[in-house]
C-alpha positions in Angstrom: 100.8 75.6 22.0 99.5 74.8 25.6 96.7 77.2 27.4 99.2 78.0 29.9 101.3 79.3 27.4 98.8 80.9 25.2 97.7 82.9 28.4 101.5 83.7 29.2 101.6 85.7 25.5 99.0 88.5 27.4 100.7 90.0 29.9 97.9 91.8 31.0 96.2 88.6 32.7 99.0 88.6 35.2 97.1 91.4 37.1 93.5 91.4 35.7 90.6 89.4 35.3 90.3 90.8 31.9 86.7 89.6 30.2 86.5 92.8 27.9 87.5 91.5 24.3 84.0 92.6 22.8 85.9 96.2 23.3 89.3 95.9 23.1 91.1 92.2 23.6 94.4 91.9 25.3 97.8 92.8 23.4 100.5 89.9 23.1 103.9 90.6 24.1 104.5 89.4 20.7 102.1 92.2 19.2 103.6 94.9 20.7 107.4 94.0 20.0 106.8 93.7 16.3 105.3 97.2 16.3 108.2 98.8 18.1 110.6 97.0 16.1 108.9 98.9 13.0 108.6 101.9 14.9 112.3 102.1 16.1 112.9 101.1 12.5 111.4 103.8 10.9 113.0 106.5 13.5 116.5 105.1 12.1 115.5 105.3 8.3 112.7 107.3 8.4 109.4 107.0 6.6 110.4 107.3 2.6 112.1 106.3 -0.1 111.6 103.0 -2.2 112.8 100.5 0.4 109.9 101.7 3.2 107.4 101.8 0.8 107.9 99.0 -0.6 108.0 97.1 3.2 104.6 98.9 4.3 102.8 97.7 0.7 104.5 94.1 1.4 102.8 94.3 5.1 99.0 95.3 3.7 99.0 92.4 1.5 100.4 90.1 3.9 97.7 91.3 6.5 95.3 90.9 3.7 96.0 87.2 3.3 95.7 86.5 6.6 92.6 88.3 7.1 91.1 86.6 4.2 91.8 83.3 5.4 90.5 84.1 8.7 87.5 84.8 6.6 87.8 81.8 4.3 87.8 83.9 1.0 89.6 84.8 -1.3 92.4 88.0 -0.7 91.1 89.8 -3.4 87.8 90.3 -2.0 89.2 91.9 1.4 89.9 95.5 1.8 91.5 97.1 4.8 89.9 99.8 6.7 90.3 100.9 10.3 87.0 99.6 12.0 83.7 98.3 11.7 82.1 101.6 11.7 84.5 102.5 8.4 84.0 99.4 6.9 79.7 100.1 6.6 79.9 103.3 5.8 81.5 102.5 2.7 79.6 100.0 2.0 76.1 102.1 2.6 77.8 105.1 0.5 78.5 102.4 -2.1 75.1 101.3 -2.7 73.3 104.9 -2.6 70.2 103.6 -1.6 67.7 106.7 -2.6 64.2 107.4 0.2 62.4 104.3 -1.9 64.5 101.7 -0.6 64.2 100.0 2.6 67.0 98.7 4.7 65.9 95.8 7.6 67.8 95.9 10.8 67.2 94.6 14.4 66.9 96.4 17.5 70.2 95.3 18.9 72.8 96.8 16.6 75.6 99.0 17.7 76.0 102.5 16.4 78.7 101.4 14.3 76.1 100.2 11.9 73.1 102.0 13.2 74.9 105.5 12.1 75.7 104.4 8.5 72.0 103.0 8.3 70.5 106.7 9.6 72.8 108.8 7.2 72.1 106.8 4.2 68.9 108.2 2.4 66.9 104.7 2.4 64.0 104.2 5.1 65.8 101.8 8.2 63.1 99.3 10.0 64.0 98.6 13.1 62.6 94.3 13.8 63.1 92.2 17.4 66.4 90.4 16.4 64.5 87.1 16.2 61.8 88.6 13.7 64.2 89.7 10.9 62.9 87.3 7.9 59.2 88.4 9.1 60.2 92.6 8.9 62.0 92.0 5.2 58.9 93.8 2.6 58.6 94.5 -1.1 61.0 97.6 -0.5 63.8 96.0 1.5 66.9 96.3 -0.5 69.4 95.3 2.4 69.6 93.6 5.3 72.2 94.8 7.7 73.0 92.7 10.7 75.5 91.8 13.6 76.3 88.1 13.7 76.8 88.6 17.0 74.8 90.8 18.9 77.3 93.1 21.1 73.7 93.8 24.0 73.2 89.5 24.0 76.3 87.9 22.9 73.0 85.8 20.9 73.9 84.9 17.3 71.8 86.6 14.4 72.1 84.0 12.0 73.2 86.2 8.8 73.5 83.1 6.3 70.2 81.7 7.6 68.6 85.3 6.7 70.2 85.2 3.4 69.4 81.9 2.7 65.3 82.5 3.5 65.2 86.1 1.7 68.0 85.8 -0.7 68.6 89.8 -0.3 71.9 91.7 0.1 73.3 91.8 3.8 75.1 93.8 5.2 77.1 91.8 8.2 78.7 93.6 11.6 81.3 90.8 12.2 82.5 92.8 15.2 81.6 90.1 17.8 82.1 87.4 15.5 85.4 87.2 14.2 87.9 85.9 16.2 85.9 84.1 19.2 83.8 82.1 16.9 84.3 80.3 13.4 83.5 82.3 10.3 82.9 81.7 6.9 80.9 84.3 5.0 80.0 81.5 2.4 76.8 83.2 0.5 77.1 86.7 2.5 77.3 89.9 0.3 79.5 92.7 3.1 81.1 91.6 5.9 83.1 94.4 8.1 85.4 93.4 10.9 86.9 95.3 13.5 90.9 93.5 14.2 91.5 95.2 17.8 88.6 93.6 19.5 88.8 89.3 19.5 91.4 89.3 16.9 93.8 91.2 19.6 95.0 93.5 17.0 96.2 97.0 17.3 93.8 100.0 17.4 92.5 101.5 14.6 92.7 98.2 12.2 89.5 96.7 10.6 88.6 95.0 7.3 86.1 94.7 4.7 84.6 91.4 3.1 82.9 92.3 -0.3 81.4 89.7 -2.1 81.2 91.2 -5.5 83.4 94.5 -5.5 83.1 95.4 -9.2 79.7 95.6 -8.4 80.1 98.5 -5.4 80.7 102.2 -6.3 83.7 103.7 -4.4 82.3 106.1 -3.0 84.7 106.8 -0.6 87.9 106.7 -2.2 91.2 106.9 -0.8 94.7 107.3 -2.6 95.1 103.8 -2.1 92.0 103.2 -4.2 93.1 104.1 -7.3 96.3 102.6 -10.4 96.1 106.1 -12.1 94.0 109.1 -12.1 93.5 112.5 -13.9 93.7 116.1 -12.7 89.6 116.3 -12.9 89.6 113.6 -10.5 88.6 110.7 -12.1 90.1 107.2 -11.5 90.8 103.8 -12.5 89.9 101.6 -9.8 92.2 98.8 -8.5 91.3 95.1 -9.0 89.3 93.5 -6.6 88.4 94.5 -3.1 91.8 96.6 -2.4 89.8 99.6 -4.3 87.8 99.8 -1.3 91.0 100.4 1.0 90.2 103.4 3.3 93.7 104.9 3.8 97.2 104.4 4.7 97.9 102.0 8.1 101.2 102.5 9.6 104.0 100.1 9.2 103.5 99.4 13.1 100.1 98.4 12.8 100.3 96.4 10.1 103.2 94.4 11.7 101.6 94.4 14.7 98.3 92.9 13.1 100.2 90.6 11.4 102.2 88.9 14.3 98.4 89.3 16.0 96.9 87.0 13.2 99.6 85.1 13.4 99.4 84.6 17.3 96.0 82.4 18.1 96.3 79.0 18.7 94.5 76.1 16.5 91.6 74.8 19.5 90.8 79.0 20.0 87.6 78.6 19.1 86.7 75.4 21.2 88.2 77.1 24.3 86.6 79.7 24.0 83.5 78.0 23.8 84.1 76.0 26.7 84.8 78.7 29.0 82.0 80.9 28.1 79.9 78.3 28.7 81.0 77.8 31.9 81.1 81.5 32.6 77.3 80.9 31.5 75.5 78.7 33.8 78.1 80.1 37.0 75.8 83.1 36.4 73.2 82.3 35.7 72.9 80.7 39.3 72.9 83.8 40.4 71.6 86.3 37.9 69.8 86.6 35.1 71.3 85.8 32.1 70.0 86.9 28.8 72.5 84.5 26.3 71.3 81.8 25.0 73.9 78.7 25.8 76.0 78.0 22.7 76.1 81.6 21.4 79.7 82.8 21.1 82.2 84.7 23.9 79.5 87.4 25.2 77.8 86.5 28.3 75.5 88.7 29.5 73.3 89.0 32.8 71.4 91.6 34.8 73.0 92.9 38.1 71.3 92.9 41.5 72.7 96.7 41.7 73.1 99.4 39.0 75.8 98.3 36.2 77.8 101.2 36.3 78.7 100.8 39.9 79.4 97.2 39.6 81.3 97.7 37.0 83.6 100.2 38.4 83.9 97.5 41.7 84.7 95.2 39.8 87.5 97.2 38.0 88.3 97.7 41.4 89.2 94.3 42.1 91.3 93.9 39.0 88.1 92.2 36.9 87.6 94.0 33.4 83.9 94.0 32.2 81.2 96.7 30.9 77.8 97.8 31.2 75.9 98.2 28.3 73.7 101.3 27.9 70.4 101.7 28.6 70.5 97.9 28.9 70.6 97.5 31.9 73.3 94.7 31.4 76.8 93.9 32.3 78.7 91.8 29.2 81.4 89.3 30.1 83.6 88.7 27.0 85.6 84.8 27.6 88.2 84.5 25.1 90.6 81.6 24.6 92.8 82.9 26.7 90.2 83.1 30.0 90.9 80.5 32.8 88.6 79.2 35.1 90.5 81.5 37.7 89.3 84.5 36.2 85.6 83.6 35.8 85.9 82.5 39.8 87.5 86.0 40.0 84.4 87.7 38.5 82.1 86.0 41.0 83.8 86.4 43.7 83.7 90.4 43.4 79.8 90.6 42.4 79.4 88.4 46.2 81.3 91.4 47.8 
């Protein structure tokens, strides 16, 4: 597969500038007509009987095995959920972590995992990103982590934190998966969220756990279970798929599929490349708070108020976002930005 026809699979980039993957990345034609084709499938057959069901349960485990070998594991320790967010809080219910514990987090996390963090009953310290091994005391019982940080675009080195504490953690992949290589190797949780640089539908996410026998479903769903009595109680599936958070439509599953199925081999060294140069074009002009090398986010400090640029820019047909409070605007350079685009994005903060 060429660029030019890797970019001609998004029809979106024939009108915008679109640098916003670290919220939503761009759908593929190809996406989209393998969801309608399940969609205008099930208006003609209708959702039951043995044949659908059997289709939709063929489509989770096929989007399982692609997801785990985006992850480099093993199927059997991925479970499907429907976002990042989901994905920690079952892991955090899981672990019941009682007002003794401590969990170590940085200052840059998203609500996503900052929310499961404050409703779990453990005590959260909040370190600098760079000072994580340094906050870790005789209480810490978790570490819970972006890998890449969604204010910076910086990388939080999650193996390099387990491999100098050898604690649990708890890994945001949201940023992570999909513009960069992963490989949770020695990681414990690793939650993902599909619709942002995997280009998947809305509402589709998955969960690495490292050990699942050792996690109490807390959470359960009717796809969590082989059998169960009237009081309630359960028998657990094997591996991972007991952590499944609820039924995903035939039409995203198909359409995660055919996403997974989409990227081409040198993604992640395009990617690269063009956020690099996305990099130092701005940082001739602005400050830019990403350290080179990171991963797709780049992001810099306006000469006017974020918010407003943003909205100028959207203006001009160039997709970015501000970040709260941050006083930041993030440029998200997938495999599928050109050049053109990035010229694009200057050229409307000179107007």
């Amino acid at each position: 597969m060429t660029f030019e026809e890797a970019r001609a699979a998004f029809p979106v980039l024939e009108r915008f500038a679109f640098l916003n993957a670290g919220s939503n990345g761009p759908l593929a034609r190809a996406t989209v007509e393998a969801m309608l084709a399940e969609e205008l499938l099930d208006v003609a057959r209708g959702r039951g009987g043995a044949p659908y069901f059997e289709s939709v349960l063929a489509l989770r485990e096929e989007a399982r095995a692609r997801l785990a070998r985006v992850l480099g594991v093993e199927p059997e320790r991925v479970a499907l959920t429907r976002s990042t967010t989901e994905s920690c809080n079952i892991v955090l219910s899981g672990l019941g972590l009682g007002p003794d514990a401590e969990i170590v987090t940085s200052d840059e996390e998203h609500f996503g995992l900052l929310g499961a963090l404050h409703a779990s009953a453990a005590r959260v310290r909040v370190a600098p990103a760079d000072r994580i091994v340094e906050a870790v005391s005789e209480r810490t019982r978790l570490i819970a982590i972006s890998h890449v940080s969604w204010v910076t675009g910086k990388s939080l080195e999650p193996a390099r934190v387990k491999a100098e504490t050898g604690l649990p953690v708890l890994v945001d992949g949201a940023q992570a998966v999909g513009a960069i290589p992963v490989e949770v190797g020695e990681l414990d949780f690793y939650a993902i969220s599909c619709q942002k640089w995997l280009c998947g539908p809305d509402v589709t996410g998955a969960l690495f756990v490292a050990e699942p026998d050792k996690l109490r479903v807390a959470l359960p769903s009717y796809l969590s279970q082989v059998e169960y009595a009237p009081d309630g109680s359960f028998v657990p599936k094997e591996g991972a798929a007991r952590f499944d958070s609820g039924w995903l439509g035939a039409a995203s599953l198909a359409g995660l599929v055919a996403a997974l199925g989409g990227a081409p081999d040198w993604r992640f060294e395009r990617g690269a490349e063009i956020a690099g140069r996305c990099r130092e074009a701005l940082a001739e002009r602005f400050e830019v708070v990403t350290k080179p090398g990171q991963s797709g986010l780049v992001s810099f400090r306006p000469a006017g108020d974020p918010e407003e640029t943003v909205a100028r820019l959207y203006a001009r047909d160039v997709v970015v976002r501000a970040i709260p409070g941050k006083d930041l605007i993030r440029v998200s350079c997938g495999y599928w930005t050109s050049e053109e685009d990035v010229e694009r994005l200057l050229a409307g903060l000179a107007s």
